[in-house]
PDB file of N, H, CA, C and O in Angstrom:
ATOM      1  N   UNK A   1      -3.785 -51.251 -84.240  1.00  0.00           N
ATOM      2  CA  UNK A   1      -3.127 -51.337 -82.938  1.00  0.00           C
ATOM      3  C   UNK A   1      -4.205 -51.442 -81.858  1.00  0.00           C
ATOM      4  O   UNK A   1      -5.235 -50.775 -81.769  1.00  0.00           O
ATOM      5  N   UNK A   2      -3.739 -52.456 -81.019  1.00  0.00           N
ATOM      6  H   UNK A   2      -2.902 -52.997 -81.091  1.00  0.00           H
ATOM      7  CA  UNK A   2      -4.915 -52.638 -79.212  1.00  0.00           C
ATOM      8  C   UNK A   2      -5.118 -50.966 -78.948  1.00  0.00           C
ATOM      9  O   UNK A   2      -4.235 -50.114 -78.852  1.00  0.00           O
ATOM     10  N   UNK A   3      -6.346 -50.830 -78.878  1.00  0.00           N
ATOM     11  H   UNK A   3      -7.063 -51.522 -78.956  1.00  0.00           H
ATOM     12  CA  UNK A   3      -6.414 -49.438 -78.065  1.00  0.00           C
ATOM     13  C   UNK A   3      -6.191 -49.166 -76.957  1.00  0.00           C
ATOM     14  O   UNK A   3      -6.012 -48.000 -76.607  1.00  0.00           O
ATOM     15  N   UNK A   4      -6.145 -50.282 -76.057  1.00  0.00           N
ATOM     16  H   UNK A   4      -6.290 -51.229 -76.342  1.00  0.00           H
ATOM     17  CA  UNK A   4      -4.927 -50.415 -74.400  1.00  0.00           C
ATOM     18  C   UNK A   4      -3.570 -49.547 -74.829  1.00  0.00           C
ATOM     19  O   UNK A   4      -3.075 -48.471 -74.491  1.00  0.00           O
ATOM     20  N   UNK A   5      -3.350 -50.275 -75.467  1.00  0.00           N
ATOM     21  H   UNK A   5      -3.752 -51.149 -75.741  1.00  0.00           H
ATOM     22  CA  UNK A   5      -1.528 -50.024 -75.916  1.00  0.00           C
ATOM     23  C   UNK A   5      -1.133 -48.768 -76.356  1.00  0.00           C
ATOM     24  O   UNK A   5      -0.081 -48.217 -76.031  1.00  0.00           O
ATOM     25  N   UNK A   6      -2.293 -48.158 -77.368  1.00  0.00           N
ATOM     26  H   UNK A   6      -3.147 -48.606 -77.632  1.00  0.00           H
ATOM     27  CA  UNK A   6      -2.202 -47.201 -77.964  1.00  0.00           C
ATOM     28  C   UNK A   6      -2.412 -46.091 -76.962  1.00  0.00           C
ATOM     29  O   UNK A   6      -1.636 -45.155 -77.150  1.00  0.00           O
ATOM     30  N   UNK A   7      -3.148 -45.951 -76.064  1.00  0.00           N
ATOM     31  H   UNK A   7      -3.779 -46.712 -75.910  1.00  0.00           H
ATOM     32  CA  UNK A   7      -3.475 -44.772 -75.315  1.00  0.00           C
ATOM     33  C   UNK A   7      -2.269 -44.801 -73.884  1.00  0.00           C
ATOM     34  O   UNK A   7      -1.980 -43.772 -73.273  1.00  0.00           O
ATOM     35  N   UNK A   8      -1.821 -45.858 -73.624  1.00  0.00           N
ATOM     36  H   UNK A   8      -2.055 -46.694 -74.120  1.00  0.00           H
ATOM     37  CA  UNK A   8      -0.682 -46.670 -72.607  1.00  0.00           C
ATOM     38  C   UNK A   8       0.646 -45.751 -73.603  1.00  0.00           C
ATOM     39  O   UNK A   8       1.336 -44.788 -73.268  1.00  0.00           O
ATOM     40  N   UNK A   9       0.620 -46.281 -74.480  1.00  0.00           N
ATOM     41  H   UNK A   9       0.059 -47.063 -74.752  1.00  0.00           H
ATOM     42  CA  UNK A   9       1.655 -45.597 -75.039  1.00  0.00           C
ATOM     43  C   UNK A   9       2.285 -43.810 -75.286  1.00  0.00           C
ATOM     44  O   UNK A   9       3.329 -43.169 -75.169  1.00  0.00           O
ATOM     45  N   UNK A  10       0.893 -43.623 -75.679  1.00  0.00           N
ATOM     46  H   UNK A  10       0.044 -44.144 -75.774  1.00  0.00           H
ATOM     47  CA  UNK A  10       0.355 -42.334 -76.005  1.00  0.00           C
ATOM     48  C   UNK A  10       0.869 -41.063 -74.650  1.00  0.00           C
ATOM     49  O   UNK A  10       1.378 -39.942 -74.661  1.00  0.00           O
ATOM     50  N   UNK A  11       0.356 -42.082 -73.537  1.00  0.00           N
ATOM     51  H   UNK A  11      -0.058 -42.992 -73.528  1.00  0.00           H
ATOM     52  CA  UNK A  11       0.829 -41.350 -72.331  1.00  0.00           C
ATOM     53  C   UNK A  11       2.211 -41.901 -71.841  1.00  0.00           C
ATOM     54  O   UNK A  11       2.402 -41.498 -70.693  1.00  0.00           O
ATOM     55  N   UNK A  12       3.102 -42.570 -72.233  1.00  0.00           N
ATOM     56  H   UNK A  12       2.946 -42.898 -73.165  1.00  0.00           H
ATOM     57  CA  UNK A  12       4.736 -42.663 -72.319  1.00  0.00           C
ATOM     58  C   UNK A  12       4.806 -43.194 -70.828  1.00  0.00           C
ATOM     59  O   UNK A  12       5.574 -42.758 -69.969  1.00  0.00           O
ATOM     60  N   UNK A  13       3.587 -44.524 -70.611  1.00  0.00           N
ATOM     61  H   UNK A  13       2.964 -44.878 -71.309  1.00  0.00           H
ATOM     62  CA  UNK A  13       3.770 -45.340 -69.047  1.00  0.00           C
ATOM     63  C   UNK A  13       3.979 -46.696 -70.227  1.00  0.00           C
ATOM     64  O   UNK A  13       3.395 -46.933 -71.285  1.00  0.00           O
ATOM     65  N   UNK A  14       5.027 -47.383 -69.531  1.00  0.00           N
ATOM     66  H   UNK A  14       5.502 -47.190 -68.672  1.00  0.00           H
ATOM     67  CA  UNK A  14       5.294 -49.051 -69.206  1.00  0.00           C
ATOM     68  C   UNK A  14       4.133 -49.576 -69.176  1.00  0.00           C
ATOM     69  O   UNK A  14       3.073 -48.958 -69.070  1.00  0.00           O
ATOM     70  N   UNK A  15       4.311 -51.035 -69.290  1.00  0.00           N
ATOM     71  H   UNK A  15       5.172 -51.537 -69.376  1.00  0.00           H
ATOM     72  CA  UNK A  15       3.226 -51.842 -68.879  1.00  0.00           C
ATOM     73  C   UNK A  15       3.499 -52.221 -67.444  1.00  0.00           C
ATOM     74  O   UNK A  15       2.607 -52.555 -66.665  1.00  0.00           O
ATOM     75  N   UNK A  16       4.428 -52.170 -67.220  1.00  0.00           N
ATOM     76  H   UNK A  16       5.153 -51.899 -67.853  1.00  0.00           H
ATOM     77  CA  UNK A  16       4.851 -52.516 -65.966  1.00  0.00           C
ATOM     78  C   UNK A  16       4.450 -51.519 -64.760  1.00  0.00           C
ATOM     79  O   UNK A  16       4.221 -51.839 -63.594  1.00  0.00           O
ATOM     80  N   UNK A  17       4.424 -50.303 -65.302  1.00  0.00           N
ATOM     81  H   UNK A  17       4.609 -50.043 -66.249  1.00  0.00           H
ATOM     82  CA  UNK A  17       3.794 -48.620 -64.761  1.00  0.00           C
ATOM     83  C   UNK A  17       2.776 -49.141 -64.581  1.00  0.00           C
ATOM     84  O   UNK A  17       2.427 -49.448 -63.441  1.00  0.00           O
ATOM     85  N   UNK A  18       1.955 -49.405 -65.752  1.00  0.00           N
ATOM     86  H   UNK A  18       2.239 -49.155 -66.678  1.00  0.00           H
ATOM     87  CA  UNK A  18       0.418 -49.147 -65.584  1.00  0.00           C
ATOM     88  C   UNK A  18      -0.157 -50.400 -64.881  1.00  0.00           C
ATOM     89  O   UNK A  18      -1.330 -50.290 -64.522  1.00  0.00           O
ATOM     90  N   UNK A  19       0.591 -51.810 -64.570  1.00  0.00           N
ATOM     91  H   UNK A  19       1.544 -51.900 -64.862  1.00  0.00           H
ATOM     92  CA  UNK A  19       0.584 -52.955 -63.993  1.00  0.00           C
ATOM     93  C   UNK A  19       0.216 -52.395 -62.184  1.00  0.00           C
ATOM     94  O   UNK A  19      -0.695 -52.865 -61.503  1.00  0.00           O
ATOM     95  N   UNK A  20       1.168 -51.341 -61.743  1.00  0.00           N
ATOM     96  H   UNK A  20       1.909 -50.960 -62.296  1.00  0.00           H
ATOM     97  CA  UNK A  20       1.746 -50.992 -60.767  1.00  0.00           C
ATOM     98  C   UNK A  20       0.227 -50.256 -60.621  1.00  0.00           C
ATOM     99  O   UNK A  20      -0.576 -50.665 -59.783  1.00  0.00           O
ATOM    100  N   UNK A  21      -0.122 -48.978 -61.643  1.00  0.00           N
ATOM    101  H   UNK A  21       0.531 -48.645 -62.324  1.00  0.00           H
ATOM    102  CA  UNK A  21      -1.183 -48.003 -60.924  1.00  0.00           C
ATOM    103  C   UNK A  21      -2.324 -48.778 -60.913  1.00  0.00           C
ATOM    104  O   UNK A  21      -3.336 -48.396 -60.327  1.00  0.00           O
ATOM    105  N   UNK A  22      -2.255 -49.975 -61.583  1.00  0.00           N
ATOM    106  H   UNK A  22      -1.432 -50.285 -62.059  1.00  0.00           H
ATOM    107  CA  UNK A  22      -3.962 -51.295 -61.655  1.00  0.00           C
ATOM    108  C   UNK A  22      -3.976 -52.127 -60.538  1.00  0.00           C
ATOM    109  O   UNK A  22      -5.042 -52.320 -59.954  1.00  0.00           O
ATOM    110  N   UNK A  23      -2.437 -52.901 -59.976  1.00  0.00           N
ATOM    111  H   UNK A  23      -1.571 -52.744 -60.450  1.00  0.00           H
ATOM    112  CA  UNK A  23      -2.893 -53.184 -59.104  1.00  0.00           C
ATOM    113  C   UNK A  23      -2.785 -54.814 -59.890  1.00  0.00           C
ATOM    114  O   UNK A  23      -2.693 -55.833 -59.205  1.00  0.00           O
ATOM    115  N   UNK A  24      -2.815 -54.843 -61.418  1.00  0.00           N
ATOM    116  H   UNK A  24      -2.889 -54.015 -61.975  1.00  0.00           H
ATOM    117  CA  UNK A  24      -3.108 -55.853 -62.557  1.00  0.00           C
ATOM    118  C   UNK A  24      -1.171 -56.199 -62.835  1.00  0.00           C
ATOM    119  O   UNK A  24      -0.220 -55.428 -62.961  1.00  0.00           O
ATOM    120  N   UNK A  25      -1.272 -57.619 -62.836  1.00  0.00           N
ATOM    121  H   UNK A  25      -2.044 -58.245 -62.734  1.00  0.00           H
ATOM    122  CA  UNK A  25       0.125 -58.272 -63.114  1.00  0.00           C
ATOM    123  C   UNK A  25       0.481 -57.041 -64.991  1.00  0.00           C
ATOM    124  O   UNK A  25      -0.367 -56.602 -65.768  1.00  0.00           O
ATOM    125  N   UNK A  26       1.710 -56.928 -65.033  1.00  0.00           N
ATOM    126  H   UNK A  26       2.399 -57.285 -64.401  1.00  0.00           H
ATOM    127  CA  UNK A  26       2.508 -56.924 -65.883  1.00  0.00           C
ATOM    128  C   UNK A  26       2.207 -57.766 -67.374  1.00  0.00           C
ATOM    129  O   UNK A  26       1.988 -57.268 -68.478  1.00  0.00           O
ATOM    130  N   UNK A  27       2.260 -58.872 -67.079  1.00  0.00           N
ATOM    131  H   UNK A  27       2.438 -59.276 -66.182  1.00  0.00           H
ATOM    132  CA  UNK A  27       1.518 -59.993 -67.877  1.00  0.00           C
ATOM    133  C   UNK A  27       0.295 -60.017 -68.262  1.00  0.00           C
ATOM    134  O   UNK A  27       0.011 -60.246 -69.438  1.00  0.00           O
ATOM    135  N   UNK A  28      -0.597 -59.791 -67.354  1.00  0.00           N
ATOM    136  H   UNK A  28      -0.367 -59.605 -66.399  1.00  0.00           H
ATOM    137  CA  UNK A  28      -2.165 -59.749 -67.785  1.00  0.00           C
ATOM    138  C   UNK A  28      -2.100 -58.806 -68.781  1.00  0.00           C
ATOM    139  O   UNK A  28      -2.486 -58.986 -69.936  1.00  0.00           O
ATOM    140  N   UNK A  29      -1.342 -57.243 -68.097  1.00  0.00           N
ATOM    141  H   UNK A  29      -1.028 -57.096 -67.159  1.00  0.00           H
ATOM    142  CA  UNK A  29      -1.496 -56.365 -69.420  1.00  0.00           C
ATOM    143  C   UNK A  29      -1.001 -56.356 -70.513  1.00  0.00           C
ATOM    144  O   UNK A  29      -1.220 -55.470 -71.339  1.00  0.00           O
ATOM    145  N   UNK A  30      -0.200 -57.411 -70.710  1.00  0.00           N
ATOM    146  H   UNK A  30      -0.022 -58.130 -70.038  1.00  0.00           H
ATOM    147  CA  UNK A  30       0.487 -57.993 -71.895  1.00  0.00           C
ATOM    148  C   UNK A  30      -0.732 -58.522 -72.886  1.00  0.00           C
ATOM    149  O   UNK A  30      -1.093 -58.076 -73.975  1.00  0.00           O
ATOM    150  N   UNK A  31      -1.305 -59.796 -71.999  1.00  0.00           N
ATOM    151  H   UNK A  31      -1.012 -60.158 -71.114  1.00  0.00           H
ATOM    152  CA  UNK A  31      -2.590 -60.417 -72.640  1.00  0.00           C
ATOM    153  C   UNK A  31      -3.502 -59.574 -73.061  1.00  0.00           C
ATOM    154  O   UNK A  31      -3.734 -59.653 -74.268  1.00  0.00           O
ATOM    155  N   UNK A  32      -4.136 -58.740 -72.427  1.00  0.00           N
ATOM    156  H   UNK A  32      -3.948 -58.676 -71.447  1.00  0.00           H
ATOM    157  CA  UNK A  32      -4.986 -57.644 -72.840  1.00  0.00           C
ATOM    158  C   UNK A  32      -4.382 -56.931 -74.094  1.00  0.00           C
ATOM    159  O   UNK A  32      -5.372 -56.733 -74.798  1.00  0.00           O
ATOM    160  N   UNK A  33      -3.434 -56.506 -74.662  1.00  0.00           N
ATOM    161  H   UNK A  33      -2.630 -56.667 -74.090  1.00  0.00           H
ATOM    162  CA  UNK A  33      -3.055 -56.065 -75.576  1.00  0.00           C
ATOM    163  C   UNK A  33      -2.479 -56.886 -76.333  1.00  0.00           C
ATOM    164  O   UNK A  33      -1.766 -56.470 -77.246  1.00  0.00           O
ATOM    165  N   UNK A  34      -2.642 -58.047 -76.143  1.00  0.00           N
ATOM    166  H   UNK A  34      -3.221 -58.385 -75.401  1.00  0.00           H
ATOM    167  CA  UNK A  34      -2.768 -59.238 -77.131  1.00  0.00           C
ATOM    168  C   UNK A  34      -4.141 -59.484 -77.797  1.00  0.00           C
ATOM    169  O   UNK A  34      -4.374 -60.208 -78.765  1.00  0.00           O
ATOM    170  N   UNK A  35      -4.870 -58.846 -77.187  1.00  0.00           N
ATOM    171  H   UNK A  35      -4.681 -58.257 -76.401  1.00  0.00           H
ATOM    172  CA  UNK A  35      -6.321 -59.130 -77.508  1.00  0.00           C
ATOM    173  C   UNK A  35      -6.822 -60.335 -76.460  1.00  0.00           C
ATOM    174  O   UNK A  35      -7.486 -61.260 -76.927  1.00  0.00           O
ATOM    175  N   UNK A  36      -6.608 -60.318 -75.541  1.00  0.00           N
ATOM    176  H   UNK A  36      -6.068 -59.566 -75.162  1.00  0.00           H
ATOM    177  CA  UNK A  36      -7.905 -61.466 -74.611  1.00  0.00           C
ATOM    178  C   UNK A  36      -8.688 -60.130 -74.256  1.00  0.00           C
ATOM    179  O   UNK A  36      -8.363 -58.946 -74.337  1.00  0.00           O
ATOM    180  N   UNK A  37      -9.865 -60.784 -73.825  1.00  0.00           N
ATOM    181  H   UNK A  37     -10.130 -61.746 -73.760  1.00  0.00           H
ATOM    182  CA  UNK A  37     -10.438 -59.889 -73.136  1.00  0.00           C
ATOM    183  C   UNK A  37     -10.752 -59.181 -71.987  1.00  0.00           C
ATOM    184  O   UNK A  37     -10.936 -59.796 -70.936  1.00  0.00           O
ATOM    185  N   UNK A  38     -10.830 -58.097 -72.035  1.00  0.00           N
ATOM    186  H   UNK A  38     -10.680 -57.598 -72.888  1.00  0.00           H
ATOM    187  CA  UNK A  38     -10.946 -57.860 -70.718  1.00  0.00           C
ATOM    188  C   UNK A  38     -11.802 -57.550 -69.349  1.00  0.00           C
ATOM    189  O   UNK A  38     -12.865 -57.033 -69.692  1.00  0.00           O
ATOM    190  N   UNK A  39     -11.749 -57.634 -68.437  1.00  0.00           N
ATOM    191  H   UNK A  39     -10.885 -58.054 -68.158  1.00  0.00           H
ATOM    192  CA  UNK A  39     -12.851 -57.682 -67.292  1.00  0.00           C
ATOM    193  C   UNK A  39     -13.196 -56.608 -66.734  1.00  0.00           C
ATOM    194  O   UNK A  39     -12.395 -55.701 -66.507  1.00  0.00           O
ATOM    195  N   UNK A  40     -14.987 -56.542 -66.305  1.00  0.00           N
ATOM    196  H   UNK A  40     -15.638 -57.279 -66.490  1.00  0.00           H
ATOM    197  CA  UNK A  40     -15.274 -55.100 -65.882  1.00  0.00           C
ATOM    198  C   UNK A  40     -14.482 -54.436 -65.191  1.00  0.00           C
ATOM    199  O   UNK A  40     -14.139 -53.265 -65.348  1.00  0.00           O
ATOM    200  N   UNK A  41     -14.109 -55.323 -64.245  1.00  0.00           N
ATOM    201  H   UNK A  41     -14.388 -56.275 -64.117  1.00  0.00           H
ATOM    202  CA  UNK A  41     -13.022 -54.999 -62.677  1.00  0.00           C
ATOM    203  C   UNK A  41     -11.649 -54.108 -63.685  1.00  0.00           C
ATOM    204  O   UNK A  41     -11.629 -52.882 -63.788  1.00  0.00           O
ATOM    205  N   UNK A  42     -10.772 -54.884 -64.230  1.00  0.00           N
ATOM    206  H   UNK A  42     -10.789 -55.880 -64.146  1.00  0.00           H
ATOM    207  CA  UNK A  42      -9.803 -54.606 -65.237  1.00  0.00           C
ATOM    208  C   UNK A  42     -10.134 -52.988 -65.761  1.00  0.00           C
ATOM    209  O   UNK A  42      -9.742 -51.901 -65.339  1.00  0.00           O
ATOM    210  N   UNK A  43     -11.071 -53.387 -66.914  1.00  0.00           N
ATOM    211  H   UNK A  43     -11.390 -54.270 -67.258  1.00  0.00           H
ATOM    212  CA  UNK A  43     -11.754 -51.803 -67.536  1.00  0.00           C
ATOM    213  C   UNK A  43     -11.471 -50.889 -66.252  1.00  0.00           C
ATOM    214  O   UNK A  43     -10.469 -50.176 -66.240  1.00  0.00           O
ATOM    215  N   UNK A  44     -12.508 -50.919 -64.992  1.00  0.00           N
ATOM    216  H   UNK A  44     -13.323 -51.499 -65.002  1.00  0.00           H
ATOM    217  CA  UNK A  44     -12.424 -49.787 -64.363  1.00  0.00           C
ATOM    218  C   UNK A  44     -11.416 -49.280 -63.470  1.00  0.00           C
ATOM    219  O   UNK A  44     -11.473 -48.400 -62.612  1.00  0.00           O
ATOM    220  N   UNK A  45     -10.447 -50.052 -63.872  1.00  0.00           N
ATOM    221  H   UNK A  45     -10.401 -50.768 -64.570  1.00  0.00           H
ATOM    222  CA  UNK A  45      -8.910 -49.819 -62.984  1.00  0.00           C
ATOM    223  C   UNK A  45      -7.855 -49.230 -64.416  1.00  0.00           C
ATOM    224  O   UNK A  45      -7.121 -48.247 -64.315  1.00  0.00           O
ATOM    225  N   UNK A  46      -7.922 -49.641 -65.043  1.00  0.00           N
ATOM    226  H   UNK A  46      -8.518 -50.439 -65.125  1.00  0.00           H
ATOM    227  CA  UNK A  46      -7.531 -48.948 -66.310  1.00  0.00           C
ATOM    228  C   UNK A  46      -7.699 -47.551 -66.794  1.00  0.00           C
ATOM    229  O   UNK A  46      -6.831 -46.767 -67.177  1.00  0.00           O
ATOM    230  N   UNK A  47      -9.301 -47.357 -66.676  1.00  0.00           N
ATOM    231  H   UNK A  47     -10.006 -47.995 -66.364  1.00  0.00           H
ATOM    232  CA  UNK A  47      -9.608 -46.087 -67.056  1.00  0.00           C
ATOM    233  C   UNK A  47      -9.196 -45.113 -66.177  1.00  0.00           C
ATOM    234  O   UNK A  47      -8.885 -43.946 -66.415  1.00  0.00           O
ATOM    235  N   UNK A  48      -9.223 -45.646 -65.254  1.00  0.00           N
ATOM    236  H   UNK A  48      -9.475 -46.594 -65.061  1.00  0.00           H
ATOM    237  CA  UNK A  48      -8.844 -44.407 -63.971  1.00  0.00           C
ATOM    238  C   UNK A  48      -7.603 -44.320 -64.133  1.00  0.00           C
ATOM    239  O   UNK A  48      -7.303 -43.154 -64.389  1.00  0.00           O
ATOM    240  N   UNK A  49      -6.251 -45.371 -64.094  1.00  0.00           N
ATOM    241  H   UNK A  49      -6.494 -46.318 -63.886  1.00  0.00           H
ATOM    242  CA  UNK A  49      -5.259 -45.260 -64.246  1.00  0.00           C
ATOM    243  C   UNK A  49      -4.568 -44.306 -65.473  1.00  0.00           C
ATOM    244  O   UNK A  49      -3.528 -43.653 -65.376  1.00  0.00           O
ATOM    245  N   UNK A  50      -5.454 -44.421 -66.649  1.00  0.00           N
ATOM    246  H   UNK A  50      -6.298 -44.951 -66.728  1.00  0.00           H
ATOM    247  CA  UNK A  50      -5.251 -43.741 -67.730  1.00  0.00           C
ATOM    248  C   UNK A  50      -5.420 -42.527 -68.339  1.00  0.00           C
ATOM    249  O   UNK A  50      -4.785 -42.071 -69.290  1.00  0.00           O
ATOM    250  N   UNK A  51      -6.770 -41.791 -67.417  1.00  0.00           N
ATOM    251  H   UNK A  51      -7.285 -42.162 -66.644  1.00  0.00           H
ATOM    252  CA  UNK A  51      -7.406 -40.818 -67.319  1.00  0.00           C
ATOM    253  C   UNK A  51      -8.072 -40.908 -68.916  1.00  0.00           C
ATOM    254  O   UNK A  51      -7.627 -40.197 -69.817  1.00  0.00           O
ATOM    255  N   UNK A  52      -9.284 -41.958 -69.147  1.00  0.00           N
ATOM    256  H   UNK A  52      -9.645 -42.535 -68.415  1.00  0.00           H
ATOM    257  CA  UNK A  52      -9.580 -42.028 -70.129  1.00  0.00           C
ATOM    258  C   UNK A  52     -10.821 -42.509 -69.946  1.00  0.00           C
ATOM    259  O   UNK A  52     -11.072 -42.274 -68.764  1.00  0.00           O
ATOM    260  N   UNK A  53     -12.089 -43.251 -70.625  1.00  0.00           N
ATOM    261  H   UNK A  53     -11.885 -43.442 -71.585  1.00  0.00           H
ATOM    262  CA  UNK A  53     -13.152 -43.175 -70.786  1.00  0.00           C
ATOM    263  C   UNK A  53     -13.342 -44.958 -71.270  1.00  0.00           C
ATOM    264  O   UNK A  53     -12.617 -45.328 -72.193  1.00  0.00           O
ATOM    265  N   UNK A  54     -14.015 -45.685 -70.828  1.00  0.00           N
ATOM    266  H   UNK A  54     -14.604 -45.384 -70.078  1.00  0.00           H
ATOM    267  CA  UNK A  54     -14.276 -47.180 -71.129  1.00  0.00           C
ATOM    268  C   UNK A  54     -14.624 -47.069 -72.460  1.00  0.00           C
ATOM    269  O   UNK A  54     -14.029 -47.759 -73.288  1.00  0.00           O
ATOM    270  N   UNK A  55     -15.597 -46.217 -72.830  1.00  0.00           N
ATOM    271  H   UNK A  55     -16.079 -45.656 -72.157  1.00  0.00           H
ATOM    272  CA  UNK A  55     -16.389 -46.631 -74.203  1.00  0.00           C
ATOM    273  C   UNK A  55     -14.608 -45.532 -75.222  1.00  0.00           C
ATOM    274  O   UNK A  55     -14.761 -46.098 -76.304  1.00  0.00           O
ATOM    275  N   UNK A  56     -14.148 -45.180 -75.316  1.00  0.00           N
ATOM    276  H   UNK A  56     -14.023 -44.720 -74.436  1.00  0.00           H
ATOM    277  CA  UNK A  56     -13.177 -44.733 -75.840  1.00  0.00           C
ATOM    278  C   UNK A  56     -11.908 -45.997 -75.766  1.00  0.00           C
ATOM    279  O   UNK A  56     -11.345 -46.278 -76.825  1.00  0.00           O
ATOM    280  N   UNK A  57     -11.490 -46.748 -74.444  1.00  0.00           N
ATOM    281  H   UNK A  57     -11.948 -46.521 -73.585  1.00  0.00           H
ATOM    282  CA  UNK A  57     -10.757 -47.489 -74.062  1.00  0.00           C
ATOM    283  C   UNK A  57     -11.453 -49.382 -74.982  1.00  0.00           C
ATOM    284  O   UNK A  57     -10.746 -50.383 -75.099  1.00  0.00           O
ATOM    285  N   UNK A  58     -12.658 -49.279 -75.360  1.00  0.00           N
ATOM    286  H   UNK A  58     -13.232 -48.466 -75.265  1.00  0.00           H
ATOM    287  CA  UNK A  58     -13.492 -50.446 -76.073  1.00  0.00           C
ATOM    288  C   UNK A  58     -13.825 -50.019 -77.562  1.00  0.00           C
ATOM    289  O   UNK A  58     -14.710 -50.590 -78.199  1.00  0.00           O
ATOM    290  N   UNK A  59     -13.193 -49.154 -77.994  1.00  0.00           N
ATOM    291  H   UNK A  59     -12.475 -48.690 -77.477  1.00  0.00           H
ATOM    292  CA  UNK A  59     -13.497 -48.978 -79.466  1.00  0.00           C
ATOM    293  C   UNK A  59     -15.014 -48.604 -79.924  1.00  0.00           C
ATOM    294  O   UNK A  59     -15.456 -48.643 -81.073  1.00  0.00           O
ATOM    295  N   UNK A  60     -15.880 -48.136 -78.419  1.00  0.00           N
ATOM    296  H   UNK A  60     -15.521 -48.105 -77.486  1.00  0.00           H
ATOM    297  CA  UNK A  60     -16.908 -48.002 -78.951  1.00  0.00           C
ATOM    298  C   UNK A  60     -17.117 -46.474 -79.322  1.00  0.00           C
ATOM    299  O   UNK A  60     -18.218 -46.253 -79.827  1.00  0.00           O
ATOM    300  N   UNK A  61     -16.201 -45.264 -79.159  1.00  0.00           N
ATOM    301  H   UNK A  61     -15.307 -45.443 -78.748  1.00  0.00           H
ATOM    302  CA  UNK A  61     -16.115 -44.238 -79.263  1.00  0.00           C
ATOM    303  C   UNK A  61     -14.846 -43.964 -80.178  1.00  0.00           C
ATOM    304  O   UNK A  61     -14.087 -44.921 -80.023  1.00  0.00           O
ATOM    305  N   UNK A  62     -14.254 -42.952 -81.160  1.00  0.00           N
ATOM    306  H   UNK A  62     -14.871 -42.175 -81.286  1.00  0.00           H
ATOM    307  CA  UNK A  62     -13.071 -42.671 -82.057  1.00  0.00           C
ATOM    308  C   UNK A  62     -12.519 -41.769 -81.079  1.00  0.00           C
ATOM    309  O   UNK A  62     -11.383 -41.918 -80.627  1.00  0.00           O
ATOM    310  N   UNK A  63     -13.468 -40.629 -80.666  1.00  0.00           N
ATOM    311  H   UNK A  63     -14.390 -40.507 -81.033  1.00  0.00           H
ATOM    312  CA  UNK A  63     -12.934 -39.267 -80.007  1.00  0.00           C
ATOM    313  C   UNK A  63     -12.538 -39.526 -78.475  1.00  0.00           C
ATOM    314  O   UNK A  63     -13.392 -39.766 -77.622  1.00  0.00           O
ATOM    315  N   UNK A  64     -11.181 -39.455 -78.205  1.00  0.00           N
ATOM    316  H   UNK A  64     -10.486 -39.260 -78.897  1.00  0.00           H
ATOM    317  CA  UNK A  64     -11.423 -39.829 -76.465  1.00  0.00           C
ATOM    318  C   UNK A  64     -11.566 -38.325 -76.113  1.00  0.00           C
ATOM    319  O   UNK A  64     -11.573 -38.182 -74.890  1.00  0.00           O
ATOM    320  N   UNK A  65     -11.666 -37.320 -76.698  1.00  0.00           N
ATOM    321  H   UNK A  65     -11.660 -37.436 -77.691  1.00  0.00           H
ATOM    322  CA  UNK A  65     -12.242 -36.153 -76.104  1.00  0.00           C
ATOM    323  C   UNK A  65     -13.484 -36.478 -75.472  1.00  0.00           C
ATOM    324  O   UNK A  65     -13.929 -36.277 -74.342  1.00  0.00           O
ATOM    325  N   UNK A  66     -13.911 -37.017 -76.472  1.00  0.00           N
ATOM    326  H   UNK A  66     -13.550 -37.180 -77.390  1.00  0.00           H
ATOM    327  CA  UNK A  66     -15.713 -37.425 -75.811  1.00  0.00           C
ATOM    328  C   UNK A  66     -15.933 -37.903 -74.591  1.00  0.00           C
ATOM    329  O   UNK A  66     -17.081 -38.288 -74.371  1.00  0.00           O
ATOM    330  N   UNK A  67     -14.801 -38.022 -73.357  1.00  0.00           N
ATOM    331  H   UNK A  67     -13.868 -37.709 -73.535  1.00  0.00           H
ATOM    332  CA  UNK A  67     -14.828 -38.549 -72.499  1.00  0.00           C
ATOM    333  C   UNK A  67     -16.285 -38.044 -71.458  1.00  0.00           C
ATOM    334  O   UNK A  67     -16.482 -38.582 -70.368  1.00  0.00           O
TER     335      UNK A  67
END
């Protein structure tokens, strides 16, 4: 599973929610959890929105404790 989606999910927001706290179309966050990729700008509106960590939010971390 996209780790967007999974942690989006995890916290029980819409895409349409988290569209709203980014500021990012509805759609884009569709694409992004389609797998396109995504942009620094994107990442750092995400993480904040999510209360989560880039390298956790990029698969480069397992633990999002490790934030």
């Amino acid at each position: 599973m996209n780790r967007l989606k999974e942690i989006r999910e995890k916290r029980n927001i819409s895409q349409r929610e988290l569209a709203r706290r980014t500021n990012i179309t509805s759609a884009q966050i569709s694409r992004y959890e389609s797998g396109q990729k995504l942009t620094e700008e994107s990442i750092r509106q995400i993480v904040i929105a999510l209360d989560t960590s880039a390298d956790y939010l990029l698969g480069l971390i397992d633990d999002e404790e490790k934030k």
